[in-house]
C-alpha positions as CSV (number, residue, x, y, z in Angstrom):
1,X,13.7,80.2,72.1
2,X,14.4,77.7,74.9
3,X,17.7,79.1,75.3
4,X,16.8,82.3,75.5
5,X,14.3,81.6,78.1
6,X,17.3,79.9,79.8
7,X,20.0,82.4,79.9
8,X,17.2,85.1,80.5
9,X,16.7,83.4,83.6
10,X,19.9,83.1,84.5
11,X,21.1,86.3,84.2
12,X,17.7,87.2,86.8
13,X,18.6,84.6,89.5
14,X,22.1,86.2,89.3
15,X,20.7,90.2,89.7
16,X,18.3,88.6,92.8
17,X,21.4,86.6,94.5
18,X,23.4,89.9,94.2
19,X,20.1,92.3,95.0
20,X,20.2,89.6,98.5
21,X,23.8,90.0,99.2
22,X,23.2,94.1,99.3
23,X,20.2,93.8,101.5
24,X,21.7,90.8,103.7
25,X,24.5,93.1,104.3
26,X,22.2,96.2,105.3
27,X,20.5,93.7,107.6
28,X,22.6,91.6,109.7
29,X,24.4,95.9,110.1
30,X,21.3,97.0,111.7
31,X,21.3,94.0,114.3
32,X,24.5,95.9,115.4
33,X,23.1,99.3,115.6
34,X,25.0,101.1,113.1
35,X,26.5,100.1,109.9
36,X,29.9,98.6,108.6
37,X,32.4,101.1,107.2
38,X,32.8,101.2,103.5
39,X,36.0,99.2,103.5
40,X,33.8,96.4,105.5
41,X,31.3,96.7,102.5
42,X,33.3,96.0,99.9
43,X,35.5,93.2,101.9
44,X,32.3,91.3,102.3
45,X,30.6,91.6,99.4
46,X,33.7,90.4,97.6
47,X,33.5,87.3,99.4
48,X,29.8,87.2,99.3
49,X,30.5,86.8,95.4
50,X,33.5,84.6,95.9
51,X,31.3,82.0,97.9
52,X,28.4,81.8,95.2
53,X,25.9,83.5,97.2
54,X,25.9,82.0,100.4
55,X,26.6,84.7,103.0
56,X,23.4,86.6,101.5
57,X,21.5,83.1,101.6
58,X,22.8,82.6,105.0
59,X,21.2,86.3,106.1
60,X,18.3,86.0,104.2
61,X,17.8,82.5,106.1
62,X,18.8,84.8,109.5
63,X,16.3,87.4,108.6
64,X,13.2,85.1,108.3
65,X,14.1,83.4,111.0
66,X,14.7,79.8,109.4
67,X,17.7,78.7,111.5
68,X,19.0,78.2,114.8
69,X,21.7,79.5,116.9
70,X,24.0,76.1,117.6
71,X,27.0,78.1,118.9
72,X,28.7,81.0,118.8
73,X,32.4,82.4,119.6
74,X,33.7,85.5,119.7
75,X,37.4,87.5,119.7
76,X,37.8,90.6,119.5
77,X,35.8,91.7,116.3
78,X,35.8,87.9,114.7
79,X,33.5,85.2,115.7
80,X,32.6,81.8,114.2
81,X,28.9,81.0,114.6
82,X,27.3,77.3,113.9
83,X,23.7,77.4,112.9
84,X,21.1,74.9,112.2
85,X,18.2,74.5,109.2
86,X,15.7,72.0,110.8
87,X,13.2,72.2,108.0
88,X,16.3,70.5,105.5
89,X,18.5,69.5,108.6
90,X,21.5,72.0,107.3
91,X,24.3,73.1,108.6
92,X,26.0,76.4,107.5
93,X,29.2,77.2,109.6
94,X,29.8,81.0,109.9
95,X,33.1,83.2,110.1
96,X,31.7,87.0,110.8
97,X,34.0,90.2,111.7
98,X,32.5,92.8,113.2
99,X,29.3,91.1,112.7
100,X,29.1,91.2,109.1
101,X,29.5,87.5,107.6
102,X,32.6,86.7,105.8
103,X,32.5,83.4,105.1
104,X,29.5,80.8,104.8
105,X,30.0,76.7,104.1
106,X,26.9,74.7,104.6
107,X,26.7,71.0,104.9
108,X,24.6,67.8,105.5
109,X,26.7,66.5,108.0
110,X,27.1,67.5,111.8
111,X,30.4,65.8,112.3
112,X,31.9,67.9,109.6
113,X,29.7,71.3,110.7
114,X,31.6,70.6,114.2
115,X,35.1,70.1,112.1
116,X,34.6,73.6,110.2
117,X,33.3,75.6,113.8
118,X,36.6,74.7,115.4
119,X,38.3,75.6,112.2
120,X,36.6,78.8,112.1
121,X,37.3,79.8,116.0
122,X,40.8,78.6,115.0
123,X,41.0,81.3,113.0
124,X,39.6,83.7,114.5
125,X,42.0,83.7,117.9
126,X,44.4,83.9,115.3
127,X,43.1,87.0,113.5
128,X,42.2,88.9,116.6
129,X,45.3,88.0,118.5
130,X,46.4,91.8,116.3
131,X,43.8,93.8,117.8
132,X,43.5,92.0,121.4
133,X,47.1,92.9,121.6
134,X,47.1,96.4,120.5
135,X,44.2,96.9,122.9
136,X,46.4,95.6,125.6
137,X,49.2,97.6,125.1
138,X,46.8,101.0,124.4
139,X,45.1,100.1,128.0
140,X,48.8,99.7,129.6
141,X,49.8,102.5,127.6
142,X,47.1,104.8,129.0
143,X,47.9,103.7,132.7
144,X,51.7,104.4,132.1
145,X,50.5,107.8,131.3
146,X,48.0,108.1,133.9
147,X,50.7,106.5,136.6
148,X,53.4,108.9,135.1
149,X,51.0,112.1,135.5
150,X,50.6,111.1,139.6
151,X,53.7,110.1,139.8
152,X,55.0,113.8,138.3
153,X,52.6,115.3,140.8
154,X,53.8,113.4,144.1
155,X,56.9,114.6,142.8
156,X,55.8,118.1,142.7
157,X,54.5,118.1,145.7
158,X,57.5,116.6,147.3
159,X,59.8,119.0,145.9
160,X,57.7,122.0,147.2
161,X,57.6,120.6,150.4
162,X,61.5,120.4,150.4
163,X,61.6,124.0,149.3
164,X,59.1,124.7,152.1
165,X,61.0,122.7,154.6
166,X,64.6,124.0,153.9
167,X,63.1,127.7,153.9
168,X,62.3,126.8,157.2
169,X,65.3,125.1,158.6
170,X,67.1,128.1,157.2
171,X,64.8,130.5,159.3
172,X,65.4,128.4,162.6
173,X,69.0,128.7,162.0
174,X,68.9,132.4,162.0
175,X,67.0,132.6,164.9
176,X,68.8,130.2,166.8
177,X,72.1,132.2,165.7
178,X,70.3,135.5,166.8
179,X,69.4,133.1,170.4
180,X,73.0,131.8,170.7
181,X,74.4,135.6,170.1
182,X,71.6,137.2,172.6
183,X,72.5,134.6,175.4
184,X,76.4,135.1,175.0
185,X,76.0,138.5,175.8
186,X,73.0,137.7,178.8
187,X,75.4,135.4,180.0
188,X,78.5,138.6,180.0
189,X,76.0,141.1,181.3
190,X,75.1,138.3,184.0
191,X,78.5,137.8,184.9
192,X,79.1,141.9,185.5
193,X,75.6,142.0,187.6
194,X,76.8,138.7,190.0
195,X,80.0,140.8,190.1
196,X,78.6,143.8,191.0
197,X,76.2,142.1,193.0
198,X,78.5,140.5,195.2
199,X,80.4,143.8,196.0
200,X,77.0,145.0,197.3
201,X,76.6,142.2,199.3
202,X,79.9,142.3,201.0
203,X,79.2,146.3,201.5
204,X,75.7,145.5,202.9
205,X,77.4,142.3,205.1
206,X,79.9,144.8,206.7
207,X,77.4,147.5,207.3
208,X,75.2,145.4,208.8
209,X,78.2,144.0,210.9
210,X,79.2,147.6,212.1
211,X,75.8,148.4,213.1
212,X,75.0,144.9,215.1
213,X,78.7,145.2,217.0
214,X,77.6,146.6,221.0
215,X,81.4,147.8,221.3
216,X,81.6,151.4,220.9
217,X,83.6,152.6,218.2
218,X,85.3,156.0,218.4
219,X,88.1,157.5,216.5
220,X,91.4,156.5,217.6
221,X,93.1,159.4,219.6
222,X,95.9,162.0,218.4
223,X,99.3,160.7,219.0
224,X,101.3,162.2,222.3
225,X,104.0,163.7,220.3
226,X,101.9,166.4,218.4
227,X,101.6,169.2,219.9
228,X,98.2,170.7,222.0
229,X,97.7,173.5,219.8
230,X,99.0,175.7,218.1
231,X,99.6,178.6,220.2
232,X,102.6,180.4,221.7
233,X,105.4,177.9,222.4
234,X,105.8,177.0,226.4
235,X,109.0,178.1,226.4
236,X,108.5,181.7,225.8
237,X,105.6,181.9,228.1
238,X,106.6,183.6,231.3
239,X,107.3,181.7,234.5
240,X,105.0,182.1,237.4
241,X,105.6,182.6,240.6
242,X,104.2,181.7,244.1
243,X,103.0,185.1,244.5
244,X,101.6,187.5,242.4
245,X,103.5,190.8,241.8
């Protein structure tokens, strides 16, 4: 009957550990607002069962508010935590990811409480090295993008204005064609007109030098070998006489 009694209570001591693990689970998720994926779930009630018990004795110790808060690290989605019993002067030494615990060792002895902790934030640099560098190279990832989107646009904009520019250089060379072709012929018509101008000129000059001169001008007279006019020659024209008839 003893026996009985015995393994009866056994197997109830075993339901309640595992009925604590569940609700330490559900517990320490709502401190983070949300709750663990189902992957996290299992991970951590696999160890939970691994480690006798003691990451639902260690919520359960966090939930009635039976310990205190030593120290605590974090990287990335690990942390180590060390925490303090003073009512039985306990240690329990904490490796957590994504704040669900994952692994719980308790002990009598601050020296070796201190040993685990560094232990424990050991590990986890170590295990969020992965996901500290991933977020690195996702941040620099994202600005290459964002760098290579501006950098596409200056370009663009460079481009247009070298369109812009050389459809302008082209007009100016046109015009300054048309210009060079419009003064070559100014410059012929020019020369004609200074040409023609200077003809007037000399015209006007002499003019004006005809009518200033006080010398009288006349025609120059016939020549003394033409004849008078052109009337009966002398020699048939009758002779006179010193008396008339």
């Amino acid at each position: 009957m003893n026996a009985m009694t015995s393994n009866a209570a056994k197997r109830c001591v075993r339901g309640l550990m595992l009925g604590l693990t569940f609700v330490g689970f559900s517990a320490f998720a709502a401190t983070d607002g949300g709750s663990p994926s189902p992957a996290g779930q299992v991970a951590a009630a696999g160890k939970a069962e691994a480690s006798g018990g003691s990451v639902a004795y260690l919520q359960h110790l966090v939930d009635t508010h039976q310990l205190t808060e030593m120290r605590t690290t974090y990287n990335g989605t690990y942390g180590a935590s060390e925490l303090f019993q003073p009512e039985k002067l306990t240690y329990f030494v904490a490796l957590f990811h994504d704040k669900v615990f994952w692994r719980v060792i308790s002990t009598d002895s601050m020296k070796n409480a201190d040993s685990i902790y560094r232990t424990f934030v050991a590990q986890t640099e170590q295990l969020a090295q992965v996901d500290i560098d991933a977020l690195r190279l996702q941040a620099g990832n994202k600005y290459a993008e964002h760098m290579m989107a501006l950098n596409q646009q200056r370009l663009q904009n460079l481009q247009q204005d070298a369109a812009q520019q050389q459809h302008e250089s082209q007009q100016v060379a046109v015009q300054l064609q048309q210009a060079q072709q419009q003064a070559v012929s100014l410059s012929k018509d020019l020369s004609t007109t200074s040409t023609q101008l200077d003809s007037v000129k000399q015209q006007i000059h002499a003019l004006e030098a005809q009518q200033n001169n006080p010398d009288l001008a006349l025609p120059p007279a016939p020549s003394a070998s033409a004849p008078a006019s052109t009337g009966t020659p002398a020699s048939s024209a009758p002779a006179s006489s010193g008396s008339s008839p």
